[in-house]
Steps between C-alpha positions, in 0.01 A plus 500: 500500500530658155565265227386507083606758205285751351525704247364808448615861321616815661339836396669776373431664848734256715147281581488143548222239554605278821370146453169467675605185654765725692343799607347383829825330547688826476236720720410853451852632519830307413886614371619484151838508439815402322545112489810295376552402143385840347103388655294699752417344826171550687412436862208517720592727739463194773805314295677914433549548877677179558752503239558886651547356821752255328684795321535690796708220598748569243836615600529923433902410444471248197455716201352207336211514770470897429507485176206232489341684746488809264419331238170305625342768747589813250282325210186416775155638428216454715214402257131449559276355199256749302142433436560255209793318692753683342841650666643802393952437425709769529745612223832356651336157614342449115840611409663252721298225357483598159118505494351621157205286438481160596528424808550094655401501899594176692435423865847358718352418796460794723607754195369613156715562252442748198713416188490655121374225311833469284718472776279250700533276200868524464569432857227192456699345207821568696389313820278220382817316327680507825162477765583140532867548640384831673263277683750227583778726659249736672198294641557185787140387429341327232244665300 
């Protein structure tokens, strides 16, 4: 299970550090690709091939479900970490993101998420005055 937040700088060259703590988590070879809320999503490629399985259930008739479809598997990039952990982004993923230097990476579960430092923070502030409520309406357990 991933789970914590990083932070860490990407290069001018597209290259980021993965957390240590995740790389034998994520195996040699895993997908990065565009995530909700303007964030990139990683999966091992273990957790990639069910949610593919999942998407192929999609109906091809709900433009909705193609559009989404588009959208997810057309940003995907198969990524395997370099010799000092690092990833290599492409242009329309960093893009995507708005990547420039700092970088925040959280683990959710059976995902990483990549987010521009800026952003992460604004979506933080945004959510943690309404986390209790969120919590209440959403969750039939208590924490």
């Amino acid at each position: 299970m991933f789970m914590g937040e990083f932070h860490h700088s990407i290069d001018t060259k597209g290259r980021l550090i993965i957390p240590a703590k995740f790389r034998e988590l994520l195996g040699d070879c895993f997908v990065v690709t565009r995530g909700l809320d303007q964030c990139l999503f990683v999966y091992s490629m273990a957790e990639w091939q069910i949610l593919e399985e999942k998407m192929k259930t999609l109906p091809l008739t709900k433009k909705d479900a193609r559009a989404f479809t588009r959208f997810f598997f057309s940003g995907a990039l198969e990524c395997e970490l370099d010799k000092q952990g690092r990833i290599n982004l492409s242009s329309p993923l960093i893009r995507y993101a708005g990547l420039e230097k700092d970088c925040v990476i959280i683990g959710v579960s059976n995902r990483l998420e990549i987010w521009a430092k800026q952003s992460w923070e604004v979506y933080l502030e945004a959510q943690e005055n309404s986390f209790a409520e969120i919590a209440e309406n959403m969750l039939d357990f208590d924490l």
